[in-house]
N, C-alpha and C positions, 0 to 999 in steps of 0.2 A: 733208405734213410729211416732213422728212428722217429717214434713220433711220442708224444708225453701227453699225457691225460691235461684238459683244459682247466687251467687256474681262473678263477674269475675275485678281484680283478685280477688283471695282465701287467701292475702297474704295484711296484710295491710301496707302501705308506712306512710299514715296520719291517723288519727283518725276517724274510720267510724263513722258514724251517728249512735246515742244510737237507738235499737230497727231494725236497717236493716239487721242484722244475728248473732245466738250467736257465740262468740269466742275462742278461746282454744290456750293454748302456748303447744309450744313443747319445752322438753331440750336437751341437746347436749351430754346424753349420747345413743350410739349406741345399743339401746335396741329394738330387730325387733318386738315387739306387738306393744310398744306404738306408732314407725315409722306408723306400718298399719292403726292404730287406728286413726291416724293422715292425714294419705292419704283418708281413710272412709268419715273422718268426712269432709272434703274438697270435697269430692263427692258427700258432701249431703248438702252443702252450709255453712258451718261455714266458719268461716276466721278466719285466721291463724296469731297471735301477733308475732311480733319477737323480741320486745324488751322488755329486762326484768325490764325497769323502768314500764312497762305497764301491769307486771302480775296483779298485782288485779283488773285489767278491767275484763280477763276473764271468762268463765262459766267453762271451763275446764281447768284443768293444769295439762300436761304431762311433768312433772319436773322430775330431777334427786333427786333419793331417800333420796340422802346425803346433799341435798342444797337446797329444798325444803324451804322457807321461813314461819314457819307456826304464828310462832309471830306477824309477818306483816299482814298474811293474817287473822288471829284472830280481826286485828283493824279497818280493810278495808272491808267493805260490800258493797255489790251490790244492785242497788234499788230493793226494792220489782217486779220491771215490767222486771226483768232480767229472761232470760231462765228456772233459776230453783227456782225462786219468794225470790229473794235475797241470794238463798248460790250458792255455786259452788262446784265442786268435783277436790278431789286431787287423782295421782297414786297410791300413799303408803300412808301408817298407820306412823304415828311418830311411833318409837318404835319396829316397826317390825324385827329389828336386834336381840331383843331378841330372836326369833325364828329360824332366817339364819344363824346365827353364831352358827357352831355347838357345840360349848362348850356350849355357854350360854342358847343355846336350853336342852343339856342334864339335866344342872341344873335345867332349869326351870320347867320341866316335871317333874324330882326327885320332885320337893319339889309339884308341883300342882295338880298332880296325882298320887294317891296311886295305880292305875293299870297299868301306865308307864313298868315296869318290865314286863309285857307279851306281848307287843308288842313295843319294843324298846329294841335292846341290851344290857347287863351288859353296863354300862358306867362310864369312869371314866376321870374326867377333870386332866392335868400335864404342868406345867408352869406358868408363869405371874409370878408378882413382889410377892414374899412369903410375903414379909413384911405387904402388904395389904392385901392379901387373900390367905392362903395354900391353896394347891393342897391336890389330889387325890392319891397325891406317896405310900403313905403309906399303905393304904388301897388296891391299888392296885397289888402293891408288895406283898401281902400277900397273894390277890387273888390268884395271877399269880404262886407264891411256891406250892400254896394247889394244883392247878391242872395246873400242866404243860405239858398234853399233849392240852390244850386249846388253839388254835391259836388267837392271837391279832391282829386289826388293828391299825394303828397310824394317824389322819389325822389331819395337819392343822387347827384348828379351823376357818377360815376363808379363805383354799385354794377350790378352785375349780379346773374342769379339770380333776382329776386326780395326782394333782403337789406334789412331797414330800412325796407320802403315805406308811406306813412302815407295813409287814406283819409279823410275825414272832410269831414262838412260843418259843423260847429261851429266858427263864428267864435272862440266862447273860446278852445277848443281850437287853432285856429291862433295866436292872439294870444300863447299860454302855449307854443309852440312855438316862435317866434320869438325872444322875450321871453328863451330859456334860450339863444341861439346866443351864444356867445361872440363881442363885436367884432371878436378878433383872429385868429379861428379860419380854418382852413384849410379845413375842407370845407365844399363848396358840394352845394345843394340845387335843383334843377326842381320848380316845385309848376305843376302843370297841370290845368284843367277839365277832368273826368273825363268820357268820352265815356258819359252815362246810358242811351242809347237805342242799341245796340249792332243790329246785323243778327246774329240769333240761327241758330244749325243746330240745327235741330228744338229750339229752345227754350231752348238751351245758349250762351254767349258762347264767343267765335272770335276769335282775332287771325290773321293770316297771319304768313309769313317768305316773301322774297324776298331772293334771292341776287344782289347787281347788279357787277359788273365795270367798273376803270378803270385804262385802261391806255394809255402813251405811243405815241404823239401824243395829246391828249388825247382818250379814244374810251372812249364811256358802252355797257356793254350792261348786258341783263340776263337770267338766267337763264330757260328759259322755263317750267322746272316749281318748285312751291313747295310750301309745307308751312303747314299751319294748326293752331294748337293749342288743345284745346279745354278748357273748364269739365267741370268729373266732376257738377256741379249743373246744375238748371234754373236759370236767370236770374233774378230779382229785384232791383229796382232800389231797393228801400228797405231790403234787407237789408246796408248796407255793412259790418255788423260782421264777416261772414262773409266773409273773403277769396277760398277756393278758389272761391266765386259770381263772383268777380270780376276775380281774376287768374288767368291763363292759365300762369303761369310752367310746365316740365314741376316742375321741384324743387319746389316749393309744393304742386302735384296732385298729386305722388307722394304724402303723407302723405295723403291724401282715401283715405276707407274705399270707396267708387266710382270710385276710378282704376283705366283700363281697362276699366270694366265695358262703354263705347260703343263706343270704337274703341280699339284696342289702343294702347296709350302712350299715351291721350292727344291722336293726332296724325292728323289727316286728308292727303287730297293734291287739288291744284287739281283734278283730275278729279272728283275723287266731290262737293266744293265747286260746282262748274258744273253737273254731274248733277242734285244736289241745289234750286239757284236757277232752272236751267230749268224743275223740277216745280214751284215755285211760283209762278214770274211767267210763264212760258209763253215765254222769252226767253232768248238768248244773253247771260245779266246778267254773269257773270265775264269773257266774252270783248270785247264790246260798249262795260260799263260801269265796268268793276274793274279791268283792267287796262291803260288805257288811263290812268286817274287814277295808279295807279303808278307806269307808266311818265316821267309828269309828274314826278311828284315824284322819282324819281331823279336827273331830268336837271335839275331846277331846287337840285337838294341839291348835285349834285356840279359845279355851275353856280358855284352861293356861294360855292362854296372852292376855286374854281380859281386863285384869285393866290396861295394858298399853299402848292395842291398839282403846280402847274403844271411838268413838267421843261424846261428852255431846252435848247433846239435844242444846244448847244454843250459839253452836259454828255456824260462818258466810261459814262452809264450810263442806263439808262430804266428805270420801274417802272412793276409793276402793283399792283391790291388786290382783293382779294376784298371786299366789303361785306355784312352781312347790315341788310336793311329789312325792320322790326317795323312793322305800319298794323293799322288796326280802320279797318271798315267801318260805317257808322251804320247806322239806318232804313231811311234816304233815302238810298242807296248813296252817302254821298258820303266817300269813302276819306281817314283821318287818319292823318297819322304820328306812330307813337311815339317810337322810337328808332334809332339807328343803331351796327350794331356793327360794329367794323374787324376783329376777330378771329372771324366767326362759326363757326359750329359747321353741319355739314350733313348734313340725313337721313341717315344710312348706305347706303340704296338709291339715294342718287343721287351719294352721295362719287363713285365710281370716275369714272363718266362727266360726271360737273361738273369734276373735276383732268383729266379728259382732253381736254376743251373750252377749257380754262385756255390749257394747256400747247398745244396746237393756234393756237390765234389768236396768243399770246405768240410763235410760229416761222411766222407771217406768213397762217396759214388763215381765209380768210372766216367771216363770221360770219350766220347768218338774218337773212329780212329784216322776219320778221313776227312777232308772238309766236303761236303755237300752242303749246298747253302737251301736246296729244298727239305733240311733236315732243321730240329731246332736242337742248339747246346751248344758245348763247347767241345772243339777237338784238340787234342792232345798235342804239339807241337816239339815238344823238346823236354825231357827230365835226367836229373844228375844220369850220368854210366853211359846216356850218349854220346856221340862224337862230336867235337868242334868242328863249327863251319871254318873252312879254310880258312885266313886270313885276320881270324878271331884269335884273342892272346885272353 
């Protein structure tokens, strides 16, 4: 990676001389990668725009996902002798809400992958304006009759946190849930067959985080170290009244009178996870069997939404995204996806050197070729001229 003599400030007041450091805006949402990635790059001599009549000067823009100017930036090029020989790179993908938003994610999956169903929940979308688009009621209802000792989740289509999430396996209870959605209403709801039979650590429910990366030309990695969160309870599966038994969120565990008491926050890491699954089945289960299933699913995720998130050869600018993948692992290790976040949030032990793996591949640096999770960076997962996974369109 190239490096540039230190401008001092880091912070333009006036307009610097074309050609004295490339330059990069920050936006003003409180997102801690792109802040780091910000501080990085200020440490390696970019300078830092602050006014937004001035974005299309820069080489990099660390914008807000929702205000992103791409229209603007589609008309305004940079000269060819600019840092990345006339384009620039953006945070986010136009579009990428198709995939964050958990409704619009379920759907999108249903319809683009015919193998979605083994590794994703039964899913079923409930709400919005009926007038425009029916829901899922109906279909689901009928699910829910046929086999009602099946426990449901209910989450916000757009909540995070933890906020609003409904467990229950009472038909009435769903009926009378439904029954209150207003026709005309604007929020949508994911209700999902709740994974009962969870792969426990030492007796406790666990979801993972996985950090995956995509970036122009279309090129999938992903993170090689990740983070697991855990239950401040033992497991019980007919206890659904008791959420912190059941949800993982850290916000939700914090209020638990035994958070922290296991592992401190709350939070494990792949190591002591593979540690832990080698003592019990006598095998390389994380490496062998867990992440190999992930890796699928990343590449089959960010597969589905490639006709929306796709940058054309021809455009003045190319982006990347950080993604954060939420999965639970069952029983029968077979790894399900929960959710997908476009703005994730990342251990603190691993911010630095995940923004510096970023920023490194983004300015043209190879990527791993395997996943080792005793390794740090990002491995290379899927780029244009490879094969489609089966059942991918």
């Amino acid at each position: 990676m190239s490096e540039f003599p230190l401008v001092s400030p880091n912070v333009d007041s006036d307009r610097p001389p074309l050609g004295a450091a490339p330059r990069f805006f920050l936006g003003e949402s409180n997102f801690s990668v792109y802040e780091e990635m910000a501080r990085q790059l200020k440490e390696m001599g970019w300078c830092e725009v602050r006014s937004k009549g001035r974005l299309p000067t820069c080489d990099v823009i660390l914008g807000d996902r929702f205000t992103i100017p791409y229209p603007l930036l589609r008309c305004e090029c940079l000269p060819p002798t600019s840092r990345y020989s006339g384009s620039r790179w953006l945070n986010y993908f136009r579009g990428s809400h198709r995939l964050t938003l958990k409704a619009s994610m379920a759907r999108l999956l249903q319809k683009a992958d015919s193998t979605c169903g083994e590794w994703m929940p039964r899913s079923y979308v409930l709400g919005g304006d009926q007038e425009r688009r029916k829901d899922d009621r109906e279909a689901f209802l009928e699910h829910a009759v046929r086999d009602p000792t099946q426990v449901w989740i209910i989450k916000p289509s757009s909540g995070c946190k933890g906020k609003d999430i409904v467990l229950t396996r009472s038909v009435a209870e769903l009926e009378v849930f439904i029954s209150e959605l207003d026709p005309k209403c604007r929020r949508i709801y994911l209700v999902q067959q709740y994974v009962q039979r969870p792969l426990l650590y030492r007796g406790r429910k666990f979801d993972m985080r996985v950090w995956a990366l995509l970036k122009s030309p279309y090129t999938i990695y992903a993170f090689t170290k990740g983070s697991c969160r855990t239950s401040s309870s033992p497991y019980d599966p007919d206890g659904i009244e008791d959420y912190l038994v059941h949800l993982t969120n850290h916000c939700l565990q914090e209020d638990a009178p035994e958070f922290g008491q296991y592992e401190e926050g709350n939070e494990l890491w792949f190591e002591q996870v593979g540690a832990y699954l080698h003592e019990v089945y006598r095998k390389r289960i994380l490496e062998d069997r867990i992440l190999p299933q992930i890796a699928s699913i990343i590449i089959r995720t960010l597969l589905a939404a490639r006709a929306e998130l796709q940058v054309l050869e021809n455009e003045p600018y190319q982006c990347f995204q950080l993604f954060g993948y939420d999965v639970i692992v069952d029983e029968g290790l077979s790894v399900m996806l929960l959710e997908i976040n476009g703005s994730p949030g990342v251990a603190s032990k691993y911010l630095q050197p995940l923004v510096r793996e970023i920023i490194k591949l983004v300015d043209g640096g190879e990527a791993l070729n395997e996943w080792n999770v005793d390794a740090v960076g990002f491995v290379k997962l899927w780029a244009e001229g490879d094969e489609l996974p089966i059942g991918s369109t």
